[in-house]
C-alpha positions in Angstrom: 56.7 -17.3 -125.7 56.3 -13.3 -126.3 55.0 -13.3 -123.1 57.6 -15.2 -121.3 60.2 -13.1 -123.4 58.9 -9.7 -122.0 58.5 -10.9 -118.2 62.5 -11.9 -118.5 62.8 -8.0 -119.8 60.7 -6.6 -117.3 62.4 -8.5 -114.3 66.1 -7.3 -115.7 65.0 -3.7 -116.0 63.7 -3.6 -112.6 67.3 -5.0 -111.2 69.2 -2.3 -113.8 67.1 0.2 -111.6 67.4 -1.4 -108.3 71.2 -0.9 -109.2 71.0 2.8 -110.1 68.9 3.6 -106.8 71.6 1.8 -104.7 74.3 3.8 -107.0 72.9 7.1 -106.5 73.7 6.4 -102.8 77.1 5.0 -103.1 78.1 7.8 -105.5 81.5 9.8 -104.2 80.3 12.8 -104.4 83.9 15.4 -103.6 83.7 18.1 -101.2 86.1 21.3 -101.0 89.4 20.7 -99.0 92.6 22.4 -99.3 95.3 21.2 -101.3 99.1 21.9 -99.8 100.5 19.6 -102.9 101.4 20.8 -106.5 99.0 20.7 -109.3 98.9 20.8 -113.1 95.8 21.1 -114.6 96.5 20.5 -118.6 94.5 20.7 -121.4 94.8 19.4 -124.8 93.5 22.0 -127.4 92.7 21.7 -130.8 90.4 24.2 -133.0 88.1 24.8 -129.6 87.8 28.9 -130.5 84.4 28.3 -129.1 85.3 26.9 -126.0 89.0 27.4 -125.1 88.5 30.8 -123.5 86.2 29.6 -120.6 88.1 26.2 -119.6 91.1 27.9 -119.1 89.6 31.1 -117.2 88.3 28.7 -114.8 90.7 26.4 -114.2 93.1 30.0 -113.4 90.1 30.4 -111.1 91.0 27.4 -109.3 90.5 28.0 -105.3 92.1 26.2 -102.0 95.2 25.3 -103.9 98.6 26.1 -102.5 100.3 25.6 -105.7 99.0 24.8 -109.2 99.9 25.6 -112.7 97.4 25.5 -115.7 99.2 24.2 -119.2 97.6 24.5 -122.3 99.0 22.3 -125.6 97.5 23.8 -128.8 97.6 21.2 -130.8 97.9 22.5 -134.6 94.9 24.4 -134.7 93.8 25.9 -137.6 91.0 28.6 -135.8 91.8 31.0 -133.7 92.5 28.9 -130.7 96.3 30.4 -130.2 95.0 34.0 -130.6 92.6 33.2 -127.7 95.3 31.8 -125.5 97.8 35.3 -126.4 95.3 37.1 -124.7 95.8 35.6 -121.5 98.3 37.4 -119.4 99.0 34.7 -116.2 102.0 33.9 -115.4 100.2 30.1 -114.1 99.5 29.4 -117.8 101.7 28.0 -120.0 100.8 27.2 -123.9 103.3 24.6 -125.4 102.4 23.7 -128.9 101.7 20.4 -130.3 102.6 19.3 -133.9 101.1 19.3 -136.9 102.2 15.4 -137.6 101.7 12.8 -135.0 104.1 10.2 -134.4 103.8 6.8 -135.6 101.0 5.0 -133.4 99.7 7.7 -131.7 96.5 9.2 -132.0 96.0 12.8 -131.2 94.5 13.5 -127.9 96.5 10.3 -126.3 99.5 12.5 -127.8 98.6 15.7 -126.9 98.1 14.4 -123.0 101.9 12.7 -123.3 103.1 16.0 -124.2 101.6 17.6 -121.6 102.5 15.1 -118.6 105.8 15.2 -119.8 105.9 19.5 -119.4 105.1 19.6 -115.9 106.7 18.5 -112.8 103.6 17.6 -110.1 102.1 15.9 -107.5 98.2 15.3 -109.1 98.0 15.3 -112.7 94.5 17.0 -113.7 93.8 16.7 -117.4 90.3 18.4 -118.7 89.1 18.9 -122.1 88.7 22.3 -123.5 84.8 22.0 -123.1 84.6 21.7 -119.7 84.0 24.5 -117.7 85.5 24.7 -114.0 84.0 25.6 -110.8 86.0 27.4 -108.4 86.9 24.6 -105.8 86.1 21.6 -108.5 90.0 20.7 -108.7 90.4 20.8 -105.1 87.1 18.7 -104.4 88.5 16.0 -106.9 91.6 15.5 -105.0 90.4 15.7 -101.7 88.1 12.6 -102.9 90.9 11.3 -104.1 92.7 11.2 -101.3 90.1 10.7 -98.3 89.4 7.3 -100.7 92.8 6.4 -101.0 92.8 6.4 -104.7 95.2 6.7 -107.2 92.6 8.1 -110.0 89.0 9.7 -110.1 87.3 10.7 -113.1 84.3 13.4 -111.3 81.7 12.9 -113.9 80.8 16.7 -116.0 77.3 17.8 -116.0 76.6 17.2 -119.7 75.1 20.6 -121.5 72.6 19.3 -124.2 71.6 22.6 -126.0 69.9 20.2 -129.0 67.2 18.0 -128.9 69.4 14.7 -130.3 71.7 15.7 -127.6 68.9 16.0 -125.4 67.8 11.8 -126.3 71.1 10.8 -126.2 73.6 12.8 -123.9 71.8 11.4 -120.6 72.8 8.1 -121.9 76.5 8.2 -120.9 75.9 8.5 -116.9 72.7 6.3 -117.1 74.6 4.0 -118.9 77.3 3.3 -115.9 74.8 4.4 -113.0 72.2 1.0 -113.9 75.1 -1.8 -114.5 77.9 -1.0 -112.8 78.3 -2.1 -109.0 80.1 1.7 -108.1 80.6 1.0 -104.4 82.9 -2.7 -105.1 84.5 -1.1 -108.1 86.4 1.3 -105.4 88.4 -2.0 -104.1 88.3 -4.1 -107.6 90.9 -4.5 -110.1 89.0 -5.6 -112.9 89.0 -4.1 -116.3 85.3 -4.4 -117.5 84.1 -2.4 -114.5 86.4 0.6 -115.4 84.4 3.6 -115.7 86.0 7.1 -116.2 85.5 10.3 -118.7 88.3 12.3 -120.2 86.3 15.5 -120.0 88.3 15.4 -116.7 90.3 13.1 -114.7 92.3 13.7 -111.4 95.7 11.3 -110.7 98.2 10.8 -108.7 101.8 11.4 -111.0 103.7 9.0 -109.5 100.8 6.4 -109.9 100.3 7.7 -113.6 104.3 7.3 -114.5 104.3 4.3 -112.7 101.5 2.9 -115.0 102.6 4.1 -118.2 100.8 7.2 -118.8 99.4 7.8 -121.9 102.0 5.9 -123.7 100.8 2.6 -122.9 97.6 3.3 -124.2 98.9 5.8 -127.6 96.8 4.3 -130.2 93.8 3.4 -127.7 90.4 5.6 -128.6 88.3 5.7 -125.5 91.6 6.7 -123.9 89.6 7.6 -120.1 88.5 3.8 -120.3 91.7 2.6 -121.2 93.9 4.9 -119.0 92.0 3.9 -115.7 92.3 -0.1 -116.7 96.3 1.0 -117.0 96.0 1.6 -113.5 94.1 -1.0 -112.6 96.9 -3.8 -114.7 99.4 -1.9 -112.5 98.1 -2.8 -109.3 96.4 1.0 -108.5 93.1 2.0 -107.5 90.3 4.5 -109.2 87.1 5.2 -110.2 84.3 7.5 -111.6 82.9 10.1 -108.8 80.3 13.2 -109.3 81.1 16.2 -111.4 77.3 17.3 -111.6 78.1 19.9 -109.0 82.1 20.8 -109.7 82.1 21.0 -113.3 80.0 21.2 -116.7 81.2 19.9 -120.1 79.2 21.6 -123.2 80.3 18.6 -125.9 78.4 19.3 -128.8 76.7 22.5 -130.7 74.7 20.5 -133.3 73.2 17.4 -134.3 75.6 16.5 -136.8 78.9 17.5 -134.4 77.4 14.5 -131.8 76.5 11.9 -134.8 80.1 12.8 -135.9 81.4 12.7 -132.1 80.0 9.2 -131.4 80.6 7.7 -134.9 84.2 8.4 -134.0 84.4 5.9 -130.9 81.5 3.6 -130.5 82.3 1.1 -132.5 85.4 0.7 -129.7 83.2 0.7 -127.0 82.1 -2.5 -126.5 84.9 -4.7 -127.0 84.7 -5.6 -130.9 81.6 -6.5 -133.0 80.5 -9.4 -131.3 80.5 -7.2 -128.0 78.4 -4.3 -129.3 76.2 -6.2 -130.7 75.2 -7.9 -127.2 75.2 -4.4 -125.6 72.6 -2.8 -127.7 70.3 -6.2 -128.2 70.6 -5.9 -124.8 69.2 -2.8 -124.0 66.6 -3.2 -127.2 65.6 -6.3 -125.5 64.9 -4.6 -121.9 63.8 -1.3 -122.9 62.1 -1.6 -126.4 61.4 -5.1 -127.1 58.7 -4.8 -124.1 56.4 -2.4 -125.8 55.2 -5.4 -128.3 52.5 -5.6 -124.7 50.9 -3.0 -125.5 49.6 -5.1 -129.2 49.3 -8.3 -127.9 47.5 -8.4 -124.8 50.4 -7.6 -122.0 49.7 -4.0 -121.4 50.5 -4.1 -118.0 54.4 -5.4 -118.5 54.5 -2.9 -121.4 53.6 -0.3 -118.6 55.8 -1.8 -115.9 58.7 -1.7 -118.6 58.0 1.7 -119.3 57.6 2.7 -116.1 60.8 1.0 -114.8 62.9 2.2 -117.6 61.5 5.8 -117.1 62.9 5.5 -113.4 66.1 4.6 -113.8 66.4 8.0 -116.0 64.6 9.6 -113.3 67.4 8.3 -110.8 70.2 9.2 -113.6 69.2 12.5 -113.8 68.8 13.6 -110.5 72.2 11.8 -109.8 73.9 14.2 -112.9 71.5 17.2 -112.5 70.2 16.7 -115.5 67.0 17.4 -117.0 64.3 15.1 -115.0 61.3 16.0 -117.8 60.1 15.0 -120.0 63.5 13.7 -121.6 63.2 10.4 -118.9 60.1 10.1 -120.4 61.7 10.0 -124.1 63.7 6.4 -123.0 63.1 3.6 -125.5 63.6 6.6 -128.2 66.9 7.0 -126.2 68.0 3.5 -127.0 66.8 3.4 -130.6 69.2 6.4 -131.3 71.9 5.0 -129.3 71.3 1.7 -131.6 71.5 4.0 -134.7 74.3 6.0 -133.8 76.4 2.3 -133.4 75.4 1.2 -136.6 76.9 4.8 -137.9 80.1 4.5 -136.1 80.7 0.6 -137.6 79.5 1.4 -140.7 82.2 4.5 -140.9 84.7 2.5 -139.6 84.6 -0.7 -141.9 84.9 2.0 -144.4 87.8 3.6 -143.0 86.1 7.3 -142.9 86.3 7.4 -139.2 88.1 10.9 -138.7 87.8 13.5 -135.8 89.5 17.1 -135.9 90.5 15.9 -139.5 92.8 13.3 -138.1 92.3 9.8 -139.3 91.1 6.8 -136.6 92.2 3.4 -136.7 
């Protein structure tokens, strides 16, 4: 039965990396074009003194655009984030400020992204966090994709700075994640909400298409508002999807081990669709990645191997996809998954007990 249990494993691994070969292919990756059309690049803010100085330098260095504004909402912050923003002197940035209580419903950064849609009057709607760094023709790039593709929203995927090693098992995770079980090339012309993909750290849309759906006040109480934004869209009958970043942008999300167990506490237990659905999802990948390595002490060394091998690829094929770090962190997988696991059990058990918080603001 073990034996029977681990071929089934093996088999769906291999397919999972199939998948992420084909992916790496069918991958938009955006390329510099000039944009004639008005911009706003807006950026929700709160305490990022470590950060805030560098995302909104380079998205002011923002090149081939005709016309573009950069608007910053601090929201409340209690560091030195506003003296950081004083210093600029540009007339293309504007700093509104966000309030200290949040209306009934909302949740901060769902808020804090109303407010700043609502301050601008644009053609594309750019909305990055304050730990993404910029390059030069990275807002251009996303739009021109956007366009050529006839969308009405892309998410270019960050390169993901992991300067710890935790960050270093887990960070890779995210893109790997979407890159092995998503079909990328028929979720460009599909509508349906499981295969929505996107990341917050910076999405591109069209203003008109983002109204149209809603915005952000459709989805105000919503968590993994990128997810929920893009499946909006998709409800109201418009088009988008996740596309490179590796090359146009980087995001830096957490310093230390106990910022990313505090960062994903905060949201994975929403990720999955409820209990019943994260507990499929990580059996899942225990059962593909993990469960396997029983071979190696009952006689099936070589599907242990194949497993590891196969699993070990598909991270390969991740990180050359994301420019991440090929070795050895591919070679760390199953220990991957096991955090991921443990990280889950975190987030639910912090939720059930209602101590879920991020930037000192409760979560539902």
């Amino acid at each position: 039965m073990a034996t029977t249990l681990i071929t089934i494993a093996v088999a769906l691994s291999l397919l999972l990396t199939l998948n992420a070969v084909v992916n790496h292919f069918a991958l938009i990756r955006p390329k510099p074009s000039a944009i004639a059309a008005k911009v706003a690049i807006l950026i929700p803010a709160r305490d990022e003194e470590n950060s805030i100085t560098s995302a909104v330098q380079s998205a002011l260095n923002q090149e081939l655009l005709a016309d573009f504004e950069v608007v910053v909402l601090d929201d409340a912050s209690t560091d030195s984030t506003g003296e950081k923003l004083l210093a600029f002197n540009d007339k293309r940035l504007k700093v509104i400020t966000g309030e200290l209580e949040l209306p009934q419903g909302w949740l901060g950064k769902t808020w804090a992204c109303h407010r700043l849609s609502e301050s601008v009057d644009a053609d594309f709607l750019v909305f990055i966090d304050s730990d993404v760094t910029l390059k030069p023709n990275a807002v251009a790039s996303a739009i021109g994709s956007l366009t050529k593709h006839q969308l009405h929203l892309v998410s270019p995927y960050p390169k993901q700075i992991a300067p710890t090693l935790l960050a270093r098992i887990v960070q890779p995770l995210l893109q790997w994640s979407w890159l092995t079980t998503v079909p990328l090339r028929a979720v460009r012309s599909t509508r349906r909400p499981s295969l929505a993909v996107a990341n917050g750290q910076f999405l591109v849309c069209r203003a008109d298409s983002y109204l149209a759906s809603g915005g952000h006040q459709v989805i105000k109480s919503e968590v993994l508002d990128d997810i929920e934004l893009l499946r909006s869209f998709y409800r109201h009958g418009f088009s988008g999807c996740v596309i490179d970043g590796s090359e146009i942008a980087t995001c830096r999300m957490y310093e230390t081990n106990q910022a990313l167990i505090f960062g994903y506490s905060k949201s994975l237990w929403n990720a999955f669709g409820g209990p019943f659905g994260s507990l499929f999802v990580n059996s899942f990948f225990l059962f593909i990645y993990v469960y396997p390595l029983v071979g190696f002490f009952i006689g099936q060394e070589l599907l242990a191997v194949l497993s590891l091998i196969s699993g070990i690829a598909s991270r390969l094929v991740s990180a050359q996809t994301s420019k991440g770090r090929l070795l050895p962190d591919s070679l760390l997988h199953p220990m991957s998954i096991v955090a991921f696991t443990l990280l889950n059990v975190i987030s639910w058990r912090r939720h059930l007990a209602r101590t879920n918080t991020w930037k000192s603001r409760d979560l539902k």
